[in-house]
Backbone and ligand atoms as CSV (ligand in chain L), in Angstrom:
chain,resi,resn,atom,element,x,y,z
A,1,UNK,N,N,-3.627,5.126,4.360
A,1,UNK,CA,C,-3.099,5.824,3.189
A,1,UNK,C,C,-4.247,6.492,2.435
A,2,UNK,N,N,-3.838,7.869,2.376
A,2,UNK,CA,C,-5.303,8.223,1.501
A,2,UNK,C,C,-5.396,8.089,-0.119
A,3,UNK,N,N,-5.994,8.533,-0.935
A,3,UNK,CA,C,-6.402,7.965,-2.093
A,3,UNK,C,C,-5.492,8.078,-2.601
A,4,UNK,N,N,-5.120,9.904,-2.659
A,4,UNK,CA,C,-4.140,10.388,-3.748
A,4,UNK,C,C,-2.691,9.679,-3.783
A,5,UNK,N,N,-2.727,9.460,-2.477
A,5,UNK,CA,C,-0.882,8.917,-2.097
A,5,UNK,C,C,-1.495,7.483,-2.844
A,6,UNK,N,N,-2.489,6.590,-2.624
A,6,UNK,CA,C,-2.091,5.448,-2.872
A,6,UNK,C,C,-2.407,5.549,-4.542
A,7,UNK,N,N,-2.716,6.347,-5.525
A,7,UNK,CA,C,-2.730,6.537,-6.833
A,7,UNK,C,C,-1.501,7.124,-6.915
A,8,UNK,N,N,-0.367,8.373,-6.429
A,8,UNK,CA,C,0.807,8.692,-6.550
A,8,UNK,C,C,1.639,7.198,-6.473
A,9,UNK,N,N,1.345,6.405,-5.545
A,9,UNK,CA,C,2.267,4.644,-5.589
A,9,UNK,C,C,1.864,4.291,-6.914
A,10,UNK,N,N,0.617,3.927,-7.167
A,10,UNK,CA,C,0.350,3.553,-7.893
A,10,UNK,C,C,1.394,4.020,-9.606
A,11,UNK,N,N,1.255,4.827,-9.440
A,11,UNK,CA,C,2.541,6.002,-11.082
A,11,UNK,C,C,4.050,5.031,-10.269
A,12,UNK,N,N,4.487,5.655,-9.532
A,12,UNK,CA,C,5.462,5.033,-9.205
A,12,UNK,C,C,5.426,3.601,-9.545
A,13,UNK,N,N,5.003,2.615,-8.930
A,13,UNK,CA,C,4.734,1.579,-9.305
A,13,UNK,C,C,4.951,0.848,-11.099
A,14,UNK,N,N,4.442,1.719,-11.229
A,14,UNK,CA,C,4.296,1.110,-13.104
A,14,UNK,C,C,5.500,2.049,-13.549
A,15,UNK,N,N,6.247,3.141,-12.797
A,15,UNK,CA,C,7.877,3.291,-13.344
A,15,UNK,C,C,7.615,4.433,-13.902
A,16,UNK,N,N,6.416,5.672,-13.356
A,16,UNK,CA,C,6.495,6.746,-13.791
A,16,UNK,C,C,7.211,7.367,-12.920
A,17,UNK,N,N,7.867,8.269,-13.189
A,17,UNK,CA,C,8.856,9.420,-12.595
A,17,UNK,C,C,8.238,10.880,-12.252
A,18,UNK,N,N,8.427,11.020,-10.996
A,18,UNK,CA,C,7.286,12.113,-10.328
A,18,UNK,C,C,8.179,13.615,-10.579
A,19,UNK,N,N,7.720,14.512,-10.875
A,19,UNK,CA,C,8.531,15.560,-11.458
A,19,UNK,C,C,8.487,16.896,-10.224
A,20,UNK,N,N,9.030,18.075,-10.747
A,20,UNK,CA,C,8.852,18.986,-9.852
A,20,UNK,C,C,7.863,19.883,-9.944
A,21,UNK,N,N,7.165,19.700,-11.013
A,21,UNK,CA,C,6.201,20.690,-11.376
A,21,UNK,C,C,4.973,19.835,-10.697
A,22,UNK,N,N,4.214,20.516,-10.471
A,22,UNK,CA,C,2.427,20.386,-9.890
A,22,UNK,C,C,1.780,20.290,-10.369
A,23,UNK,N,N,0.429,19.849,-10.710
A,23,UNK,CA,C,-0.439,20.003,-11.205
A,23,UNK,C,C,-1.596,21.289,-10.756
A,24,UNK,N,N,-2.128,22.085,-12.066
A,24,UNK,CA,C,-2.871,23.484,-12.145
A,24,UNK,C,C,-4.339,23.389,-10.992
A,25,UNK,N,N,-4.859,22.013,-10.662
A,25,UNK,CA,C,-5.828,22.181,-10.038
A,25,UNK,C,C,-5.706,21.761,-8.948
A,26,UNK,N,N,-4.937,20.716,-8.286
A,26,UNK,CA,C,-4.936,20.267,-7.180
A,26,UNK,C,C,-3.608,20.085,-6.365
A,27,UNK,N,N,-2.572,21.126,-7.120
A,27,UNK,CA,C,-1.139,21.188,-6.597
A,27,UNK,C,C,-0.671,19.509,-6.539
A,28,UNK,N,N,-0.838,18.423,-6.952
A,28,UNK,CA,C,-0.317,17.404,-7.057
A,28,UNK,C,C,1.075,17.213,-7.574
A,29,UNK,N,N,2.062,16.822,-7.361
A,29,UNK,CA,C,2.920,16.316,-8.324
A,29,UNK,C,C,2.342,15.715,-9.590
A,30,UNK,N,N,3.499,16.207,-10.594
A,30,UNK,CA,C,2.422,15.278,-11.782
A,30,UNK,C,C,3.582,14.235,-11.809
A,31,UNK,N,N,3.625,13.048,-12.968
A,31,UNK,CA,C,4.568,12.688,-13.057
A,31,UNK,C,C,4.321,11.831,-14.861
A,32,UNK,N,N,5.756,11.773,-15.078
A,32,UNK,CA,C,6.011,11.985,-16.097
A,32,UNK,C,C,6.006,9.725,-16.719
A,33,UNK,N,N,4.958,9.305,-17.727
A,33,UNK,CA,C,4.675,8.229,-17.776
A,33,UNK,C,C,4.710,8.144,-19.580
A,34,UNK,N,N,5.732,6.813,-19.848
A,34,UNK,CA,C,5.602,7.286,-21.279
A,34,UNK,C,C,5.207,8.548,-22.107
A,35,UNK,N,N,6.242,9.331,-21.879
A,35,UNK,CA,C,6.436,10.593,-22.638
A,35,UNK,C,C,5.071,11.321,-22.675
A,36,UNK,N,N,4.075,10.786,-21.428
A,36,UNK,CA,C,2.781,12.255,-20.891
A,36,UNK,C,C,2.963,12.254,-19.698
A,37,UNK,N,N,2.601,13.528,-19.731
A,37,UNK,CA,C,2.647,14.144,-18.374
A,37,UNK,C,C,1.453,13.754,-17.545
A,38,UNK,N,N,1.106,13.621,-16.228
A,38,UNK,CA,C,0.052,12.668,-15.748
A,38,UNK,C,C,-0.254,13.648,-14.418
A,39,UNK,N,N,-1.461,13.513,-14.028
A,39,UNK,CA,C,-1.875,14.259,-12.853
A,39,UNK,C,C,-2.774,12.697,-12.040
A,40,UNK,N,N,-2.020,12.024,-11.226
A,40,UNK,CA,C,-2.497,11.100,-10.598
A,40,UNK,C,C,-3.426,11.157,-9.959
A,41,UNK,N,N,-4.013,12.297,-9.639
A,41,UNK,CA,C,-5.109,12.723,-8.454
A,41,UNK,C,C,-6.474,13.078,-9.331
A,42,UNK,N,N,-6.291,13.801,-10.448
A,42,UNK,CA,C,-7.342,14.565,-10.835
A,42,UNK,C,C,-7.439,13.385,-11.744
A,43,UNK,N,N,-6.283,12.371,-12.677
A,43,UNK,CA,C,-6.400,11.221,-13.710
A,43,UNK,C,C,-6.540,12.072,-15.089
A,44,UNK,N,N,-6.003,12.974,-14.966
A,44,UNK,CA,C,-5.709,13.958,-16.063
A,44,UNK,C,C,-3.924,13.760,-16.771
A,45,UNK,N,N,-4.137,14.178,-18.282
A,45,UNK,CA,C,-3.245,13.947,-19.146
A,45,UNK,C,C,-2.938,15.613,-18.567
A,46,UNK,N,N,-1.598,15.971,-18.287
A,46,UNK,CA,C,-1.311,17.632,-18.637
A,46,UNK,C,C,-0.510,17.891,-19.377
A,47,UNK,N,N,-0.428,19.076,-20.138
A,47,UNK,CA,C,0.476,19.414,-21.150
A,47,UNK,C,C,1.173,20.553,-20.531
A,48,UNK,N,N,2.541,20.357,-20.905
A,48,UNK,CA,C,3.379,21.329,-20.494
A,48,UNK,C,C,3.906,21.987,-21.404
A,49,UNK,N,N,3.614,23.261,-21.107
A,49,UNK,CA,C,4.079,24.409,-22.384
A,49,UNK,C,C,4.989,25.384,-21.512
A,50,UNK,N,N,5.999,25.562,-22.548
A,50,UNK,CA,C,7.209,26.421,-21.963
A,50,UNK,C,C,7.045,27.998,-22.495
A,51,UNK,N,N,6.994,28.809,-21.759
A,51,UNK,CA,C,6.855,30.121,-22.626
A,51,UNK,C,C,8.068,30.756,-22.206
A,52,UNK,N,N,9.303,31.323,-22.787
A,52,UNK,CA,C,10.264,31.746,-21.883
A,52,UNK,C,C,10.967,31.051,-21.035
A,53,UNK,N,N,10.604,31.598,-19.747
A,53,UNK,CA,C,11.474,31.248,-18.480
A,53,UNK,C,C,10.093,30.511,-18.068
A,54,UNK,N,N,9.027,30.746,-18.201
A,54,UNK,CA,C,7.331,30.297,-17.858
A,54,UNK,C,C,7.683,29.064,-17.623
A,55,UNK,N,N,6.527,28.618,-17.207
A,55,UNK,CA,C,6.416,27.171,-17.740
A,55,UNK,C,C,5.462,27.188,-17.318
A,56,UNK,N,N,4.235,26.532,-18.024
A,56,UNK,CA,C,2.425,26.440,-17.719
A,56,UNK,C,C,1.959,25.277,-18.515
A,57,UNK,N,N,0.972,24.808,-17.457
A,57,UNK,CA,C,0.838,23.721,-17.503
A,57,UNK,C,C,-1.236,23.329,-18.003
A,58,UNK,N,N,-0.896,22.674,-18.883
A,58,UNK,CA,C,-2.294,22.689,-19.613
A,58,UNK,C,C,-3.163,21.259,-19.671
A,59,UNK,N,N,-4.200,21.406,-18.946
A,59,UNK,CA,C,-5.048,20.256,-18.754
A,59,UNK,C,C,-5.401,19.839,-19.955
A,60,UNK,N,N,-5.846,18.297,-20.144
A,60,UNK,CA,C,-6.035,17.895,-21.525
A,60,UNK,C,C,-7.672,16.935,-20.758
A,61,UNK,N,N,-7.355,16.400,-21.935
A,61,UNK,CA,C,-8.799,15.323,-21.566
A,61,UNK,C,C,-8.210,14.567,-20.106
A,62,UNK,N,N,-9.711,13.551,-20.009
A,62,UNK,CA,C,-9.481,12.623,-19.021
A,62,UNK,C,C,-8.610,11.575,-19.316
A,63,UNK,N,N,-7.426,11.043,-18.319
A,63,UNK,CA,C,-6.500,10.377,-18.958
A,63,UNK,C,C,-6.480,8.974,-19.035
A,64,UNK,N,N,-7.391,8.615,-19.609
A,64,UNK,CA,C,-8.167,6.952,-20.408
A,64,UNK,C,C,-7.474,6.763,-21.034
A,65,UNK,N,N,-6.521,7.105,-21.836
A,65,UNK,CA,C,-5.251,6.572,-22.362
A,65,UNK,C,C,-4.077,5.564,-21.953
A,66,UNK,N,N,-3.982,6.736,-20.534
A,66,UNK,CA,C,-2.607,6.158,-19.744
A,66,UNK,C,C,-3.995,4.975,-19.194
A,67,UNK,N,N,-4.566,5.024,-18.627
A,67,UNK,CA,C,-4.918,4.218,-17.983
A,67,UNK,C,C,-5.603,2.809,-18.693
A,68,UNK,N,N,-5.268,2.487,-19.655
A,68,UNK,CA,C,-5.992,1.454,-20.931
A,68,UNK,C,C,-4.374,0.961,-20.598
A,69,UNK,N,N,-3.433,1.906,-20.656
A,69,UNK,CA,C,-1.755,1.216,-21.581
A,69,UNK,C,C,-1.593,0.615,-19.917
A,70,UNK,N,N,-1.721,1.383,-19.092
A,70,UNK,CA,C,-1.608,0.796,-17.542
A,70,UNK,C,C,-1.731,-0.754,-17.116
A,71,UNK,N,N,-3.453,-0.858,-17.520
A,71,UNK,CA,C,-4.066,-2.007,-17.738
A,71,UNK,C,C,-3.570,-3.383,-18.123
A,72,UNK,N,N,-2.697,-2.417,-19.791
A,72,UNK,CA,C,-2.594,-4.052,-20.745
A,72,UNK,C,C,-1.348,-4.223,-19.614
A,73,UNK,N,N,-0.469,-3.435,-19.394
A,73,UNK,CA,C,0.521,-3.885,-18.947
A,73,UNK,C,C,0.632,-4.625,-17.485
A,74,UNK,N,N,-0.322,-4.308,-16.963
A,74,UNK,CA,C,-0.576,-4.848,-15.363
A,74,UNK,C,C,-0.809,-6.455,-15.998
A,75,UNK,N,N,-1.979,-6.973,-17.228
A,75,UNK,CA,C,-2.250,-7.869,-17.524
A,75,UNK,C,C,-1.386,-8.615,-17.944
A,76,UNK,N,N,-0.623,-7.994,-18.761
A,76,UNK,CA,C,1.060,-9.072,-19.318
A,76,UNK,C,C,1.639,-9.341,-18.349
A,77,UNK,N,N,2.069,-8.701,-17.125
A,77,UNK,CA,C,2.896,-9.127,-15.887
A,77,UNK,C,C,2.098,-10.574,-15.271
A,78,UNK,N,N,0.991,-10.366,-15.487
A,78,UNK,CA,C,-0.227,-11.094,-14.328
A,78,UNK,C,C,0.050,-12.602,-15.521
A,79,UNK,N,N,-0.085,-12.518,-16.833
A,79,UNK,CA,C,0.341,-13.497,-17.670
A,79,UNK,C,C,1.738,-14.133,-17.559
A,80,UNK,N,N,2.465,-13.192,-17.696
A,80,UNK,CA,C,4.133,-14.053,-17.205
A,80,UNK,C,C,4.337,-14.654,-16.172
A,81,UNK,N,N,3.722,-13.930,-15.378
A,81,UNK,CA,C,4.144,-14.414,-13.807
A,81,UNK,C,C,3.089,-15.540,-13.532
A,82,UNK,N,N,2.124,-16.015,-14.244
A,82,UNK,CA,C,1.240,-17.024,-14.008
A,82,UNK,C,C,2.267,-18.071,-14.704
A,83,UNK,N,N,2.646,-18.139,-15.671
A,83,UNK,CA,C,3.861,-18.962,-16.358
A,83,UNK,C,C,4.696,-19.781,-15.669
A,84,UNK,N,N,5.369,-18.392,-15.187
A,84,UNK,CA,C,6.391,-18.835,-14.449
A,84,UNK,C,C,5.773,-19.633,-12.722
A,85,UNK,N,N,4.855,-19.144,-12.453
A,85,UNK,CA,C,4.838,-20.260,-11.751
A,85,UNK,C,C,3.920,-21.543,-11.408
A,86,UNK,N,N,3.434,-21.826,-12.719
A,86,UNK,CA,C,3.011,-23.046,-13.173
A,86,UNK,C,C,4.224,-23.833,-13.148
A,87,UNK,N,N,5.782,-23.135,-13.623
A,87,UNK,CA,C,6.857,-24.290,-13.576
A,87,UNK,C,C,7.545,-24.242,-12.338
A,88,UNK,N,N,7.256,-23.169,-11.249
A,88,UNK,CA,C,8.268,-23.094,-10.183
A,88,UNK,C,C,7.587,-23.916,-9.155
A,89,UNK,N,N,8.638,-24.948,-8.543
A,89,UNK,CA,C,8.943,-25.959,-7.337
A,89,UNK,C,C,9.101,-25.463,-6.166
A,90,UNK,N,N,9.785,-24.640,-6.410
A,90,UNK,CA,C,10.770,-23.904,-4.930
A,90,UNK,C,C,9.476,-23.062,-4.245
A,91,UNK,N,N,9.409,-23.007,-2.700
A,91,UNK,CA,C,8.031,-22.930,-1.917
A,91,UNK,C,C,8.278,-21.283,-1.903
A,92,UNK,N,N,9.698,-21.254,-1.538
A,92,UNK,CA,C,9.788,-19.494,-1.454
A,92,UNK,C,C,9.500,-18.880,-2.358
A,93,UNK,N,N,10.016,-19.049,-3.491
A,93,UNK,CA,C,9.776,-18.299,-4.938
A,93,UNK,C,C,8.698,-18.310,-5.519
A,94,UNK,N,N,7.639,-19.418,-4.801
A,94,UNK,CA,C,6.286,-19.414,-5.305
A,94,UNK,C,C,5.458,-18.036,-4.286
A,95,UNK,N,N,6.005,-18.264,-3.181
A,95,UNK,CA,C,5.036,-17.054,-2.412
A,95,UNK,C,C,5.734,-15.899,-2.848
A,96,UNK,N,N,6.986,-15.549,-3.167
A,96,UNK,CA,C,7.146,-14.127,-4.041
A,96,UNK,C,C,6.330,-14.274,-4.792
A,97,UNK,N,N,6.016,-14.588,-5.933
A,97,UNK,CA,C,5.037,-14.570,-6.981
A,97,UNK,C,C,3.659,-14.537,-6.336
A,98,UNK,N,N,2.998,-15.396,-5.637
A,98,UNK,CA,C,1.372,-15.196,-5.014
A,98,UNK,C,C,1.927,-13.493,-4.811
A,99,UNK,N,N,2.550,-13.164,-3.750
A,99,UNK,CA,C,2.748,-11.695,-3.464
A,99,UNK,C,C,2.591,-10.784,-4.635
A,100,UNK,N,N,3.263,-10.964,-5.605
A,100,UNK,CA,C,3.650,-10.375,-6.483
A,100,UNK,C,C,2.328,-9.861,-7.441
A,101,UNK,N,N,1.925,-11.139,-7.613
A,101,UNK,CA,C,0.173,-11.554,-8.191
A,101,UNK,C,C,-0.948,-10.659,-7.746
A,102,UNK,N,N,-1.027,-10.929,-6.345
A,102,UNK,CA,C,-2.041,-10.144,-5.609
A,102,UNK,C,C,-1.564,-8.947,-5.609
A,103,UNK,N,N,-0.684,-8.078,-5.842
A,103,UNK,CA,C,-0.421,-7.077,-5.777
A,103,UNK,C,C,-1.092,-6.255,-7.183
A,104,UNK,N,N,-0.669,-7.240,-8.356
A,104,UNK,CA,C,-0.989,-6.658,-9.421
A,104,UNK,C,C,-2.535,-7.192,-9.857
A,105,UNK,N,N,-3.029,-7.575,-9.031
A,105,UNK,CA,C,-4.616,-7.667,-9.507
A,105,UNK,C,C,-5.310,-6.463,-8.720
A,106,UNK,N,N,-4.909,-6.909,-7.349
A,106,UNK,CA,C,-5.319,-5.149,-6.919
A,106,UNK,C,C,-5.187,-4.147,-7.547
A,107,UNK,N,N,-3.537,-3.832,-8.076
A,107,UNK,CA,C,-3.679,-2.549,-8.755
A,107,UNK,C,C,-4.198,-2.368,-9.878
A,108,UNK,N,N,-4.424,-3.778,-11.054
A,108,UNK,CA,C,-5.359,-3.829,-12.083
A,108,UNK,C,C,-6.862,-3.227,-11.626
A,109,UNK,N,N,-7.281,-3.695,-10.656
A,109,UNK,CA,C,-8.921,-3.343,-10.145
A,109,UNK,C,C,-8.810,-1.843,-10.235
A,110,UNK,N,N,-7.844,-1.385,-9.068
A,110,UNK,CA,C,-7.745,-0.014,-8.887
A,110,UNK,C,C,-7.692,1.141,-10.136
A,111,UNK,N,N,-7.111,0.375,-10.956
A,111,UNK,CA,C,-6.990,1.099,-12.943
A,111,UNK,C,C,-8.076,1.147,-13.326
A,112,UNK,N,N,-8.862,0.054,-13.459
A,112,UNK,CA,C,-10.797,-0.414,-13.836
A,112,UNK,C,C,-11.650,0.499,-13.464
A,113,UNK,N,N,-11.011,0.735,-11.722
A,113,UNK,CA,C,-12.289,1.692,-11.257
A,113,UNK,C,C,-12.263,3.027,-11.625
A,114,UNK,N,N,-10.625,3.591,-11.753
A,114,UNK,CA,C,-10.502,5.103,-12.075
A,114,UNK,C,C,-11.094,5.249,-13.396
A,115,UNK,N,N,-10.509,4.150,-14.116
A,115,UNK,CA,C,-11.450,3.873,-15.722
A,115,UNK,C,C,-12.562,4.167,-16.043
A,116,UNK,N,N,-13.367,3.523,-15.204
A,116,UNK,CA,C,-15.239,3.986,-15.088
A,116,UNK,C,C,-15.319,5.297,-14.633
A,117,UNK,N,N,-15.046,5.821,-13.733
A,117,UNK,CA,C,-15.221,6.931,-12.675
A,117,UNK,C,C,-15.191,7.570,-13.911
L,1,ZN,ZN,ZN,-4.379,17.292,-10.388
């Protein structure tokens, strides 16, 4: 899987909605994440301005925003789900959760690194 697709999962993942419009520098889908527009590839905030029938699309800063709110939220899941299975017995429902776990520490790392970059 190459980068961009596994950062496009990544939006998906946390329940952003991938739109029809592209992004201005790297033809990406952008997709649409708590009410900003997101360029998963470049990690750019874009702004979408309607002119008319237009529609143009305007790069903003680097998007350290989404990716801070990304973070806390990867961390609250990683907190609940440690909870819950401190009390769970059942062998199956514990390896959903390990699954579940390792999934979201990976993609926490993967947030960290675009973070620095
Ligand atoms: Zn882009």
């Amino acid at each position: 899987m190459s980068d961009k697709v596994s950062k496009m999962a990544d939006m998906l993942r946390v329940g952003a909605t991938m739109l029809s419009i592209t992004c201005p520098q790297c033809n990406t889908p952008l997709f649409k994440y708590k009410g900003e527009v997101y360029c998963a590839n470049c990690d750019r905030i874009v702004k979408i301005v309607k002119e008319g029938e237009d529609i143009h699309v305007e790069e903003t800063q680097i998007a350290s925003k989404v990716l801070v709110d990304l973070g806390s939220i990867i961390l609250d899941k990683v907190k609940s789900l440690s909870i819950i299975m401190q009390q769970e017995k059942d062998l199956d429902n514990l390896e959903r959760i390990i699954k579940s776990l390792i999934l979201l520490v990976d993609l926490l790392e993967k947030v960290r690194k675009i973070g620095k970059s």
